[in-house]
C-alpha positions in Angstrom: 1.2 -2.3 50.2 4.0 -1.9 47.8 4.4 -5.7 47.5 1.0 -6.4 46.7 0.9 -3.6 43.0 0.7 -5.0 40.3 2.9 -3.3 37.2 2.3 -4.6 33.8 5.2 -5.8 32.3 6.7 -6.5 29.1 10.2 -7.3 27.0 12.3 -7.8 24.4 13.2 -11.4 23.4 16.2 -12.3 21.3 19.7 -14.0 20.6 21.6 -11.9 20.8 20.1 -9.1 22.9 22.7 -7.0 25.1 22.7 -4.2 22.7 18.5 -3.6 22.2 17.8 -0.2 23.5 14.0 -1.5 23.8 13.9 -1.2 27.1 15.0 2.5 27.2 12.8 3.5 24.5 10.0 1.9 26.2 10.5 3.5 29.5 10.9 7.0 28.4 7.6 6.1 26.1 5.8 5.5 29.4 7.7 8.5 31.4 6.5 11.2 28.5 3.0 9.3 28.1 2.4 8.8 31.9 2.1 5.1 31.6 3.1 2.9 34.2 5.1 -0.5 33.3 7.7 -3.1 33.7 10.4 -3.2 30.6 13.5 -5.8 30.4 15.7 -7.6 28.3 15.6 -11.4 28.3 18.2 -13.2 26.2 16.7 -16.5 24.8 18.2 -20.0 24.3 18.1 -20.6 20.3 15.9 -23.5 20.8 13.9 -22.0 23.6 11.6 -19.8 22.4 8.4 -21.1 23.2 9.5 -22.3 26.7 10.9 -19.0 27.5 7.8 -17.3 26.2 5.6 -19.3 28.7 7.9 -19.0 31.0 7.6 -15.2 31.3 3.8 -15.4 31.1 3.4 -17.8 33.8 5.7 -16.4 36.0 4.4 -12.5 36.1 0.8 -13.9 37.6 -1.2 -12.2 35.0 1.0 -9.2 34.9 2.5 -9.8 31.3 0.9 -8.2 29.2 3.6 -7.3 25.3 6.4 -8.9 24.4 9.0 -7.6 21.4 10.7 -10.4 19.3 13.8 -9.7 17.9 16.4 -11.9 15.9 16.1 -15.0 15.1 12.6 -15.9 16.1 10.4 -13.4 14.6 9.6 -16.5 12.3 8.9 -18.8 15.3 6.5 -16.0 17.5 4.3 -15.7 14.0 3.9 -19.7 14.3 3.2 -19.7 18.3 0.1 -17.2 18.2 -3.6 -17.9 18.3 -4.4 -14.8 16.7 -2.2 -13.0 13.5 -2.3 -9.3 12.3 -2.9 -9.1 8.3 0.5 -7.3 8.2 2.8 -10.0 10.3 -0.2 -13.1 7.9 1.8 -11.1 5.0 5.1 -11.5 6.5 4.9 -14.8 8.0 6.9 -13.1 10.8 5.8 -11.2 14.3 8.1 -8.7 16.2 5.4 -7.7 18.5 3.5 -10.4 20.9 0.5 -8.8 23.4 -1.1 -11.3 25.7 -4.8 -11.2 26.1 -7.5 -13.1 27.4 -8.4 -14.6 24.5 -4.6 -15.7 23.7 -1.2 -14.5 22.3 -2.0 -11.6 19.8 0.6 -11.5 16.8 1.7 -8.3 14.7 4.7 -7.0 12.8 5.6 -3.2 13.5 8.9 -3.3 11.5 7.9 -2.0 8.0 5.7 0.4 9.3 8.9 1.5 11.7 10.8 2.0 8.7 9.2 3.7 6.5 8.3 6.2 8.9 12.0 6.8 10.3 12.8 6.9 6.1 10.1 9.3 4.7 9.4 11.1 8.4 13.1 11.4 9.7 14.9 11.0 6.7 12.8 13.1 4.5 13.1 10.4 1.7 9.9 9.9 -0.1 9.1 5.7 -0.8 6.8 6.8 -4.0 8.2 6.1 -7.2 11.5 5.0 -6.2 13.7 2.0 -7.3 14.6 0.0 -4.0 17.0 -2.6 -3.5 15.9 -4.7 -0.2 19.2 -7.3 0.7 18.2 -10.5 2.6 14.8 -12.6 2.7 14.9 -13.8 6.5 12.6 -12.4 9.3 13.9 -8.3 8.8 13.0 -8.3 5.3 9.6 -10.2 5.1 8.2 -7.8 8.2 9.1 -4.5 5.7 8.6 -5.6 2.2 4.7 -5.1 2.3 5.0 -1.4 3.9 7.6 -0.8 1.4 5.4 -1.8 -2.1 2.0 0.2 0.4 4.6 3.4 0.4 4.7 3.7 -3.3 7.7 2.3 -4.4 8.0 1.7 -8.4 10.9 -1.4 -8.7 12.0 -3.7 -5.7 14.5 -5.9 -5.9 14.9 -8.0 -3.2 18.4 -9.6 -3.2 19.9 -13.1 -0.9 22.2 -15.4 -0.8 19.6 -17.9 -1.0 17.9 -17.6 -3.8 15.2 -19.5 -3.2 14.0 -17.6 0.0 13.7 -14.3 -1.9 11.6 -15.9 -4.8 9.3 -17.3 -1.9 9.2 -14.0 -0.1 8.1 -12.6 -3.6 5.8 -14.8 -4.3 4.1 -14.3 -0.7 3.6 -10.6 -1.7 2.9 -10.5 -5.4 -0.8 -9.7 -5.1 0.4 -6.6 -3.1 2.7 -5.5 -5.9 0.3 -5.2 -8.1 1.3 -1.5 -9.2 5.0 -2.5 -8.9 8.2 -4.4 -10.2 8.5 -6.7 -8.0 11.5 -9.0 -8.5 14.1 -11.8 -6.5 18.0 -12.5 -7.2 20.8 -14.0 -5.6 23.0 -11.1 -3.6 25.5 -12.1 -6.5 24.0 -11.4 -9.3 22.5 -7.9 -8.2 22.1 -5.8 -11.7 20.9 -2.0 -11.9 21.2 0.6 -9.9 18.6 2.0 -7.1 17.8 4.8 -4.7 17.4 3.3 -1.9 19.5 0.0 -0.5 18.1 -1.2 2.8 20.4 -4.0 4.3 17.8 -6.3 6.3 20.6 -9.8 5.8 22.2 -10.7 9.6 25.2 -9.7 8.4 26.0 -6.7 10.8 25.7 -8.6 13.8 28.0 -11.6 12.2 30.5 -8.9 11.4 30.4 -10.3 8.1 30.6 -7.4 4.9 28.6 -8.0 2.0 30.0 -7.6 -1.3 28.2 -5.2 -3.1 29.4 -3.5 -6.7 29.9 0.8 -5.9 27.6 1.2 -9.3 24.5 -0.3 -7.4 23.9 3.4 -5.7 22.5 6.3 -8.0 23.6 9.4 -7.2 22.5 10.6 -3.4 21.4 7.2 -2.8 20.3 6.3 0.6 22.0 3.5 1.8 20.1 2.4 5.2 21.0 -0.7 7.7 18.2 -2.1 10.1 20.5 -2.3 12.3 22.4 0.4 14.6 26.1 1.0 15.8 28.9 -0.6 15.8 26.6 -3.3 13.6 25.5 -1.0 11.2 29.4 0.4 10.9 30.6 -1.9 7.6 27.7 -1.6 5.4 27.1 2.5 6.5 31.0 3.3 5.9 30.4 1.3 2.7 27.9 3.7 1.8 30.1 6.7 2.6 32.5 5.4 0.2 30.3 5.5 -2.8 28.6 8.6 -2.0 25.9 7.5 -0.7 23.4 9.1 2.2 24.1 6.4 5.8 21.4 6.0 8.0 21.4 3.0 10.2 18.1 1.6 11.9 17.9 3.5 15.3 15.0 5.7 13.6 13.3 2.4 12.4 14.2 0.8 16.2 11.6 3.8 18.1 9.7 4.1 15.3 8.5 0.4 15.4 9.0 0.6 19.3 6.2 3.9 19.1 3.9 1.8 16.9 4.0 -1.9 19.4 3.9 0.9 22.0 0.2 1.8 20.6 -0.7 -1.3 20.3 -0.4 -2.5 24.2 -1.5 1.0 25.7 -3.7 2.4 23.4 -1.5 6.0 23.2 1.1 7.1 20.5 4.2 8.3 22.4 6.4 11.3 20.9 8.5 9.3 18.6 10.6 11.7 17.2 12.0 13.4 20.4 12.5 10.1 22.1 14.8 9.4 18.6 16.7 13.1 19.1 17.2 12.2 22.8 18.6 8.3 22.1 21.2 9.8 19.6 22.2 12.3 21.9 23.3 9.7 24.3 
């Protein structure tokens, strides 16, 4: 009987959450994959993670099986699982929970997300290049490792508080060991870089950073994490300065693609999922 199926079923956790196009992604994942599953949205109490965590597991009677972690508790899903990938260990962060007999599995698809949408989608190789990365929270600690893996010759990465970005730094200095590798406060940002990627919580604030025009080298790319109307300020910024604008949708199926893999065991068509989302 119909009542008595079982459907796996997974979600995207986060404050806020109204705009994640998670759970289309996910269901056209499983439509072009033949996969079967559950996908929704659940917005989350700032200091109700954990409860609301359990509280989807318990209540899906063994039918929860992934959950996505968005802003701000990437930090706080890290902290809550029994067992940690060696990418989100790095990051001290998790965007991507699976639940398995054995307990809450923790791993950080971000960076990976990202520097597939930038050197697969964009075209833009990471190798050799002199990246700014703005902000130290949750966004930025899940991409700096893939970023220094990719290649990249000089990162700077750049916050308000300087003290986070010397920490997050510190965490991955042994990685860096064929890069620069260096922290500032978002004031005192010197040089001028390839690539900027804007990982602060500015866009969903509505806030605008201020950023000097002779940070950008000539056909810079100037990419947001995040995507629309958030991503609008820092990507007309860009424009401005002649720089190239990508925000993160790419990032936002590519990561998607890669948590994707990790609860079914199949890689989903990444790319034409991203072509069909922008053509909404």
């Amino acid at each position: 009987m119909e009542h008595s199926l079982k459907i796996d079923r997974y979600c995207v956790m986060g404050n806020p959450v109204e705009h994640s196009q998670s759970p289309w992604i996910h269901a056209r994942f499983a439509q072009l994959t033949d996969q079967t599953l559950r996908y929704e949205r659940r917005l989350v109490p700032l200091h109700g993670f954990s409860a609301s965590l359990r509280n989807f597991i318990d209540e899906s009677d063994g039918t929860a099986k992934g959950c996505n972690v968005t802003v701000p508790f990437k930090f706080e899903a890290c902290a809550l699982a029994q067992h940690v990938s060696a990418r989100a260990a790095l990051a001290a962060a998790a965007n991507t929970l699976s639940f398995r007999p054995d307990g809450i599995h923790a791993d950080n698809t971000d960076g990976a997300g990202l520097v597939r949408d930038i050197e697969r989608n964009a075209g833009v190789k990471l190798a050799g290049q002199r990246l700014l990365l703005l902000g130290a929270g949750g966004a930025a600690a899940g991409v700096l490792g893939p970023l220094l893996m990719a290649g990249s010759a000089h990162v700077t990465v750049a916050n308000r508080s300087l003290d986070k970005a010397q920490q997050l730094v510190q965490r991955h200095a042994e990685l860096a060991a064929r890069s620069t590798l260096a922290a500032c406060r978002l004031a005192d940002v010197q040089g001028r870089f390839d690539i900027v990627v804007n990982a602060t919580s500015t866009s969903l604030s509505g806030e605008s950073l201020a950023l000097p025009a002779n940070l950008l080298h000539s056909g810079a790319l100037a990419y947001d994490m995040m995507y629309g109307p958030a991503a609008r300020g820092f990507l007309d910024w860009a424009r401005t300065h002649g720089a190239q604008a990508r925000d993160g949708l790419g990032m936002l199926v590519e990561q998607a693609a890669e948590a994707f893999f990790i609860w079914r065991g199949v890689r989903p068509p990444s790319a034409e999922v991203l072509q069909e989302l922008r053509a909404l």
